[in-house]
N, CA, C and O atoms as a GROMACS GRO file, in nm:
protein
  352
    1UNK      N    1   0.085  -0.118   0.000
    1UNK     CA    2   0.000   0.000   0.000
    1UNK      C    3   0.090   0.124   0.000
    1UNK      O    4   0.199   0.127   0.057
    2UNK      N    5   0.039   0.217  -0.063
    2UNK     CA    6   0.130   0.364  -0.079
    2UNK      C    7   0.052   0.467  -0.012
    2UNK      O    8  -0.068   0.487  -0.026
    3UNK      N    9   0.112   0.512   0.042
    3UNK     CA   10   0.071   0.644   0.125
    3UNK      C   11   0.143   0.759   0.122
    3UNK      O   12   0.265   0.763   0.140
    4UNK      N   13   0.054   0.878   0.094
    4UNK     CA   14   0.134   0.957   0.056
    4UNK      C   15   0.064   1.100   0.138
    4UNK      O   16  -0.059   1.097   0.143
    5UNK      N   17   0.133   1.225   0.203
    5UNK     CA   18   0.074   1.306   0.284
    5UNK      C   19   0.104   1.476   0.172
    5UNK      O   20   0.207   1.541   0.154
    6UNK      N   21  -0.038   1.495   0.121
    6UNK     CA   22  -0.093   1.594   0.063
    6UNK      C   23  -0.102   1.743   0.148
    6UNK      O   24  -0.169   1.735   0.251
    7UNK      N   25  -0.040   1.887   0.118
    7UNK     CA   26  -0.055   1.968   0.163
    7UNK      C   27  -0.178   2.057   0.136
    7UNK      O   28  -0.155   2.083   0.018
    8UNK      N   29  -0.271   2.109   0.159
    8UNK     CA   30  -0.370   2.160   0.115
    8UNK      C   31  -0.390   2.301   0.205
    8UNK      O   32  -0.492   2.315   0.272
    9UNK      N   33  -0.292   2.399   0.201
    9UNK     CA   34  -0.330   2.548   0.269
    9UNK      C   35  -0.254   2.464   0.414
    9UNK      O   36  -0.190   2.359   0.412
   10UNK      N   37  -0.276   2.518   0.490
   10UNK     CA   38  -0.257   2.492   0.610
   10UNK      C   39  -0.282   2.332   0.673
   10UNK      O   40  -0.267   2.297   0.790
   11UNK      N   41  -0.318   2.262   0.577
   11UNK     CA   42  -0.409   2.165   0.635
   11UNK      C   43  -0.329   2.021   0.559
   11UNK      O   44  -0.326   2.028   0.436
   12UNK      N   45  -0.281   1.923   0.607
   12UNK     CA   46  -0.225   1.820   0.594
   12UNK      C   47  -0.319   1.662   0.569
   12UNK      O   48  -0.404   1.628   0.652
   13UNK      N   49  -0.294   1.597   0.472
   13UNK     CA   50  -0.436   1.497   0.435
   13UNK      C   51  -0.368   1.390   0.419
   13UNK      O   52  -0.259   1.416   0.369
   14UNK      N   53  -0.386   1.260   0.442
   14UNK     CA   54  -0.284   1.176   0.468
   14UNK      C   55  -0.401   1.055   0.300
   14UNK      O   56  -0.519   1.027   0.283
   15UNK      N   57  -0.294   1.033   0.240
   15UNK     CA   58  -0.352   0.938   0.154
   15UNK      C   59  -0.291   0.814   0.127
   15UNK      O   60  -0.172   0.783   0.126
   16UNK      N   61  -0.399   0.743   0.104
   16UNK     CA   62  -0.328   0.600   0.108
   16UNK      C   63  -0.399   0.501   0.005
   16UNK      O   64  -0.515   0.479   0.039
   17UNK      N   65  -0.367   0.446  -0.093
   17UNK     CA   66  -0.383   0.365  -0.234
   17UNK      C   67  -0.312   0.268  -0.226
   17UNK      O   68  -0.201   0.250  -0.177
   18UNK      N   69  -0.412   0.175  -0.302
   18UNK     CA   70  -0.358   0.015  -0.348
   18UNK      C   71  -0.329  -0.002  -0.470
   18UNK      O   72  -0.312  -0.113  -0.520
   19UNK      N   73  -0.321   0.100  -0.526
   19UNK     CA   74  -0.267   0.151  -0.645
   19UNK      C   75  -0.093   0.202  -0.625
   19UNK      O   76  -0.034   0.229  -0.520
   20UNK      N   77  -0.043   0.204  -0.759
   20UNK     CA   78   0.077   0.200  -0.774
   20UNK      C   79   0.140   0.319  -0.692
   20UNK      O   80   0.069   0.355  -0.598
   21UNK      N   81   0.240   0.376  -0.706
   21UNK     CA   82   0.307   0.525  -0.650
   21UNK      C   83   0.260   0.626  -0.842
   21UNK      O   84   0.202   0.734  -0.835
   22UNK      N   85   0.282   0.592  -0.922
   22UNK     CA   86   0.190   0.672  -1.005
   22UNK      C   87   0.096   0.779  -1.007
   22UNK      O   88   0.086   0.895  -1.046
   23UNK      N   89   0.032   0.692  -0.949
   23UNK     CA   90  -0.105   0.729  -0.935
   23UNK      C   91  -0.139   0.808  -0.839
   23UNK      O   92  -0.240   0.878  -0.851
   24UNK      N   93  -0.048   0.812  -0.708
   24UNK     CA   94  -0.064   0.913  -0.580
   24UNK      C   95   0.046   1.035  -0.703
   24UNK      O   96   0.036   1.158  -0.710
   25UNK      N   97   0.123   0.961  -0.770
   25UNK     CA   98   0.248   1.078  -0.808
   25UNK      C   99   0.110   1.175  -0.865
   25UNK      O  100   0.073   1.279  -0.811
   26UNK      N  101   0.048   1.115  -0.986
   26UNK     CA  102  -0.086   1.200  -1.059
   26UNK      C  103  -0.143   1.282  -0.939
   26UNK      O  104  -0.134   1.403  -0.964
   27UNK      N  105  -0.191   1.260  -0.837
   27UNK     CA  106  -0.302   1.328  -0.709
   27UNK      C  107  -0.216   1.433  -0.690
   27UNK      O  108  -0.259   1.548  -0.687
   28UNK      N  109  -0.060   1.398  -0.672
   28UNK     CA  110  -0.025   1.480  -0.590
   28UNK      C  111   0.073   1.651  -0.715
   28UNK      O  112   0.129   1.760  -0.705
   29UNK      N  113   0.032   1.563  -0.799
   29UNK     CA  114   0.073   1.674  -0.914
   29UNK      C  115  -0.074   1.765  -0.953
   29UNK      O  116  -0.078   1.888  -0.965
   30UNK      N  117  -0.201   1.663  -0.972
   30UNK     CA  118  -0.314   1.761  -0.969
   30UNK      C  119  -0.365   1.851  -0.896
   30UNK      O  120  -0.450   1.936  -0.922
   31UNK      N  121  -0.269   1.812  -0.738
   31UNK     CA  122  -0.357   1.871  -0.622
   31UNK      C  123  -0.281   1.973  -0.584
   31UNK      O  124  -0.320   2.044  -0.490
   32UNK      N  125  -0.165   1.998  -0.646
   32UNK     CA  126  -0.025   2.095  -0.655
   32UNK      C  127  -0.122   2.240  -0.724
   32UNK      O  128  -0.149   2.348  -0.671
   33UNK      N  129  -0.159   2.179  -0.882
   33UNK     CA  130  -0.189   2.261  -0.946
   33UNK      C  131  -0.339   2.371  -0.939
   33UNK      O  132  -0.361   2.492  -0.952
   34UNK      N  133  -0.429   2.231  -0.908
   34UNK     CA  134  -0.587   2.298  -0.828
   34UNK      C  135  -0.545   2.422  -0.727
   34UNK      O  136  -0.574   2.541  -0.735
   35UNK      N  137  -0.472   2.357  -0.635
   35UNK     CA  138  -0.460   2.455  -0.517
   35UNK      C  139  -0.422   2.596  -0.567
   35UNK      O  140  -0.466   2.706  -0.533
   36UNK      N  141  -0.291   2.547  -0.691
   36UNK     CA  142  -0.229   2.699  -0.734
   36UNK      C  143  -0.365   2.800  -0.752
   36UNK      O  144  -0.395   2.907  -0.698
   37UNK      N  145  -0.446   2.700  -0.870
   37UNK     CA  146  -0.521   2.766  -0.936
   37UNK      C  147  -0.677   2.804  -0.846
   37UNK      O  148  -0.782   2.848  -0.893
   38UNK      N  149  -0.646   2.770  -0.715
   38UNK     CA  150  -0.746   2.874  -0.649
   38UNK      C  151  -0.685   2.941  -0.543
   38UNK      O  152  -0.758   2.978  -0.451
   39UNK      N  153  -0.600   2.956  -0.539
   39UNK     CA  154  -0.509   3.001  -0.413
   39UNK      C  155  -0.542   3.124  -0.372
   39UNK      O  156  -0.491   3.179  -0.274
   40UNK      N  157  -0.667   3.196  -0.478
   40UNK     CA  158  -0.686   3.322  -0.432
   40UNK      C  159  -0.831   3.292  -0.336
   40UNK      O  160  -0.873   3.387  -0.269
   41UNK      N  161  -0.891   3.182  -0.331
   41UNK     CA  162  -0.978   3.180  -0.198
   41UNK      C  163  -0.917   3.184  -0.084
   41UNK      O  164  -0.801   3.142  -0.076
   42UNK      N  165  -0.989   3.238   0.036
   42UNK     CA  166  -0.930   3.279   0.177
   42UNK      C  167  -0.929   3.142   0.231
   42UNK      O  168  -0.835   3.067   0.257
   43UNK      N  169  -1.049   3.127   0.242
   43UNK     CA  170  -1.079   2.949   0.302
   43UNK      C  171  -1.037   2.809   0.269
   43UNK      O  172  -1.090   2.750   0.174
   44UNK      N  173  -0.957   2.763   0.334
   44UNK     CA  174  -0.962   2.622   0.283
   44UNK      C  175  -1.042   2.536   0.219
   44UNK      O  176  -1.034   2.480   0.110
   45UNK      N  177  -1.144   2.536   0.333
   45UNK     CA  178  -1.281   2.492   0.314
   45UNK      C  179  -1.359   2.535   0.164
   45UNK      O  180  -1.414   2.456   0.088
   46UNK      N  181  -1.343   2.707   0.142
   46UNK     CA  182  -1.385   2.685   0.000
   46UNK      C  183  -1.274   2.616  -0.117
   46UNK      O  184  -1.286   2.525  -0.198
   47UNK      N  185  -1.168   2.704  -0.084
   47UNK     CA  186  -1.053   2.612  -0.207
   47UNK      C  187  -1.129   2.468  -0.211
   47UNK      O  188  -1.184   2.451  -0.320
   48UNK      N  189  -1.144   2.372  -0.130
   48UNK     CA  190  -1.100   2.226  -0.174
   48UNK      C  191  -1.266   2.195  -0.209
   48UNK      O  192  -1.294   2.078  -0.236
   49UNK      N  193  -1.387   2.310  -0.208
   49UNK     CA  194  -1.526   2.256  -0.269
   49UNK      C  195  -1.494   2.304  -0.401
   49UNK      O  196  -1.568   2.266  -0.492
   50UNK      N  197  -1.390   2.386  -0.430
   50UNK     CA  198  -1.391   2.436  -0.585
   50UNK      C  199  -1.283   2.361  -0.637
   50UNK      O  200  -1.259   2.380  -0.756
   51UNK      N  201  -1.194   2.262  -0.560
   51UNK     CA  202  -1.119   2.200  -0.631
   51UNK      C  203  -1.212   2.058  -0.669
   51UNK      O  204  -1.228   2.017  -0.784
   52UNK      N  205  -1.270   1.993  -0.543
   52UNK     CA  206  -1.367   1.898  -0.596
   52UNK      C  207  -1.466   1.952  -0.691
   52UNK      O  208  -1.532   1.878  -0.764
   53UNK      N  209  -1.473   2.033  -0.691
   53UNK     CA  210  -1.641   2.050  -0.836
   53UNK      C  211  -1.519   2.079  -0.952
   53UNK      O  212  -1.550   2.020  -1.055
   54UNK      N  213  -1.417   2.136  -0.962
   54UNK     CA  214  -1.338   2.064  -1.075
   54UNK      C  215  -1.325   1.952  -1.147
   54UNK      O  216  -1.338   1.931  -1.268
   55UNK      N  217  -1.290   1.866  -1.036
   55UNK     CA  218  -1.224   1.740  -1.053
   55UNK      C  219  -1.370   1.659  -1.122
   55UNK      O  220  -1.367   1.574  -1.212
   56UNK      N  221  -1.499   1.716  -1.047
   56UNK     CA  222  -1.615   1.640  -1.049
   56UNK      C  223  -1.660   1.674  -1.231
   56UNK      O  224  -1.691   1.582  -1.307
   57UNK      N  225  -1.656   1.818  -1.272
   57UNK     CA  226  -1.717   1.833  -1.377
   57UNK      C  227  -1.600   1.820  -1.514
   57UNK      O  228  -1.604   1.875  -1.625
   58UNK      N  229  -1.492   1.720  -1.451
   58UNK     CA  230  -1.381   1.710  -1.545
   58UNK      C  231  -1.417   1.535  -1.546
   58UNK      O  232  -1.365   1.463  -1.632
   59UNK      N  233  -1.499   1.485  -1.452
   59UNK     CA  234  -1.522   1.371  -1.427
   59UNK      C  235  -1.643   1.337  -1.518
   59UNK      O  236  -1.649   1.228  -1.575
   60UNK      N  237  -1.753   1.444  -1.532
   60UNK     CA  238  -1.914   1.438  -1.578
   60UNK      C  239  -1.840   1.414  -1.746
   60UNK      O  240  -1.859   1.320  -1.823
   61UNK      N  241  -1.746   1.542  -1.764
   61UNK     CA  242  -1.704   1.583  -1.912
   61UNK      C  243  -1.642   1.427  -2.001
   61UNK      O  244  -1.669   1.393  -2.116
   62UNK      N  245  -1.564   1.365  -1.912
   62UNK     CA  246  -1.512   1.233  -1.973
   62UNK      C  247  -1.629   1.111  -1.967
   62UNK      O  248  -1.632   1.015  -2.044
   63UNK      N  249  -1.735   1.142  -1.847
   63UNK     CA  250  -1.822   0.993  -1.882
   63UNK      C  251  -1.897   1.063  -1.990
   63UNK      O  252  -1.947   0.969  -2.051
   64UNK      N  253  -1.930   1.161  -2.044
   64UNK     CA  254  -2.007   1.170  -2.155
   64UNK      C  255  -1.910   1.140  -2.288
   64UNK      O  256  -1.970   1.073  -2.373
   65UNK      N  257  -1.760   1.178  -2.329
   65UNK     CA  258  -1.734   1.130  -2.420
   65UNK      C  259  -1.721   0.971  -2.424
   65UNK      O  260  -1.695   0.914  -2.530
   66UNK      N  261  -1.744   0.885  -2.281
   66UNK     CA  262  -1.729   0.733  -2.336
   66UNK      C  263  -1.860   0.753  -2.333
   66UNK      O  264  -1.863   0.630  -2.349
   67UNK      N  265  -1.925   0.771  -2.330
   67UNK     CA  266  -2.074   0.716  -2.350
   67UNK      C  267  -2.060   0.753  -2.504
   67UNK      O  268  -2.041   0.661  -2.583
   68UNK      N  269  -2.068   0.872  -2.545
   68UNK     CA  270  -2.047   0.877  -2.655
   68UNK      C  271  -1.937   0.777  -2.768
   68UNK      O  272  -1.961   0.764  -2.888
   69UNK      N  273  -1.849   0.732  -2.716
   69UNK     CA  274  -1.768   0.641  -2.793
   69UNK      C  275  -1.820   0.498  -2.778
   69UNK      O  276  -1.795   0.418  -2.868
   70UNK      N  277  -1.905   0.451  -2.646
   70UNK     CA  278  -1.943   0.346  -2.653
   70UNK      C  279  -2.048   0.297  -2.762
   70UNK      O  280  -2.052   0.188  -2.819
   71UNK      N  281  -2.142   0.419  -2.777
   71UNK     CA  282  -2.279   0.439  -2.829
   71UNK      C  283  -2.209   0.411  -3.025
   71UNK      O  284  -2.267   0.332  -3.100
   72UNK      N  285  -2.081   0.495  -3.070
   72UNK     CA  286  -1.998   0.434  -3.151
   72UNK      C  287  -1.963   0.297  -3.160
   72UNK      O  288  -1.930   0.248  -3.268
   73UNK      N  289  -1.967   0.252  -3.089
   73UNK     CA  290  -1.850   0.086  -3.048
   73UNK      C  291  -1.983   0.009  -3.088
   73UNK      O  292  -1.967  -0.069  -3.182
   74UNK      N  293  -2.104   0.016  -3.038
   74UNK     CA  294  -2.238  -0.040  -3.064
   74UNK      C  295  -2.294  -0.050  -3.198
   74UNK      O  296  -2.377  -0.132  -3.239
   75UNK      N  297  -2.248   0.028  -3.248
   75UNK     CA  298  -2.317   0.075  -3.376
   75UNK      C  299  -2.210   0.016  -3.484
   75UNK      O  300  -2.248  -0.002  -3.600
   76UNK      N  301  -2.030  -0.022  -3.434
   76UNK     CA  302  -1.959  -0.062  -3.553
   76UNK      C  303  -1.964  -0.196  -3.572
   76UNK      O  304  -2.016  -0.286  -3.505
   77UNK      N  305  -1.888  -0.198  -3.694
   77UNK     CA  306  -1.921  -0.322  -3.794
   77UNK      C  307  -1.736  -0.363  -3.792
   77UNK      O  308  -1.647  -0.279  -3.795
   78UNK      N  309  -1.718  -0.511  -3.786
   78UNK     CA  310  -1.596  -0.506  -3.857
   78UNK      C  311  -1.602  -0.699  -3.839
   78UNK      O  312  -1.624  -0.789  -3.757
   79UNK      N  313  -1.545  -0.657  -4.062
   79UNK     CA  314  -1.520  -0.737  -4.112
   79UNK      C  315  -1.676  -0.777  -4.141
   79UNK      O  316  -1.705  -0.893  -4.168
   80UNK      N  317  -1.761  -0.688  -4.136
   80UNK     CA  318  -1.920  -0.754  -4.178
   80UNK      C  319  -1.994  -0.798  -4.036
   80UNK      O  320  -2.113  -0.826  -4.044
   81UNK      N  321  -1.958  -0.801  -3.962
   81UNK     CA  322  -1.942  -0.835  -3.854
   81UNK      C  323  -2.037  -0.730  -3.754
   81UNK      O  324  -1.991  -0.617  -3.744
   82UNK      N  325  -2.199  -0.765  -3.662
   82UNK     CA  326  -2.161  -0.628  -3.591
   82UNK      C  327  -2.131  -0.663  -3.455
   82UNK      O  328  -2.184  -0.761  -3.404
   83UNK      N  329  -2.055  -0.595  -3.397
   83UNK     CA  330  -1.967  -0.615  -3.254
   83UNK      C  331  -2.111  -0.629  -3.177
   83UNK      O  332  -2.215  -0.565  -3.188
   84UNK      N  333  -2.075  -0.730  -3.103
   84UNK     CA  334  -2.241  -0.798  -3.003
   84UNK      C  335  -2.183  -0.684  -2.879
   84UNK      O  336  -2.069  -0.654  -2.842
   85UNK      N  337  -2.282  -0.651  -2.847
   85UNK     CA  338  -2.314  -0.577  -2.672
   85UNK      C  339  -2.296  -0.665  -2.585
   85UNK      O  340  -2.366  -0.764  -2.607
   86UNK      N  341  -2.227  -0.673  -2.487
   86UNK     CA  342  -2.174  -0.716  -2.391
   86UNK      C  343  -2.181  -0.650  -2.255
   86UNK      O  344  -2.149  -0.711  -2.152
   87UNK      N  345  -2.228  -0.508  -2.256
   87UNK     CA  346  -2.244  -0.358  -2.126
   87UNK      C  347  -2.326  -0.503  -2.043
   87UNK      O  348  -2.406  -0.584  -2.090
   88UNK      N  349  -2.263  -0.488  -1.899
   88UNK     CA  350  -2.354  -0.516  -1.828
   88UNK      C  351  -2.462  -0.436  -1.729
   88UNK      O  352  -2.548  -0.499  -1.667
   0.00000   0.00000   0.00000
């Protein structure tokens, strides 16, 4: 397990993944940059609701392009062939 301790303003967040060191490396490079990019809120408390509704409507923005690519994947053909649905 990897654990890794996130600075956020004054405030220290201890994280821990069963996932690779990567992947905290990614958190801890996104959570570098969010913070920069609100650093002009006073509050902690607001910084990290405007860093989550980031993260969240960067989250909404990608399930709509797979939905959209899946809704593609459904509809192709290959080799004459049409790819059977499998979504559970």
């Amino acid at each position: 397990m990897a654990k890794r301790i996130f600075n956020l303003g004054l405030r220290k967040f201890v994280v821990e993944s069963d996932s690779n060191s990567d992947v905290l490396d990614y958190i801890e490079k996104r959570i570098i940059q969010l913070n920069n990019k609100y650093s002009y809120l006073s509050s902690i408390d607001e910084r990290f609701l405007a860093i989550i509704c980031e993260v969240l409507e960067e989250e909404y923005s990608n399930k709509l392009v797979i939905e959209k690519l899946l809704e593609k994947l459904k509809n192709y053909t290959f080799g004459g062939n049409v790819i059977e649905d499998r979504t559970i």
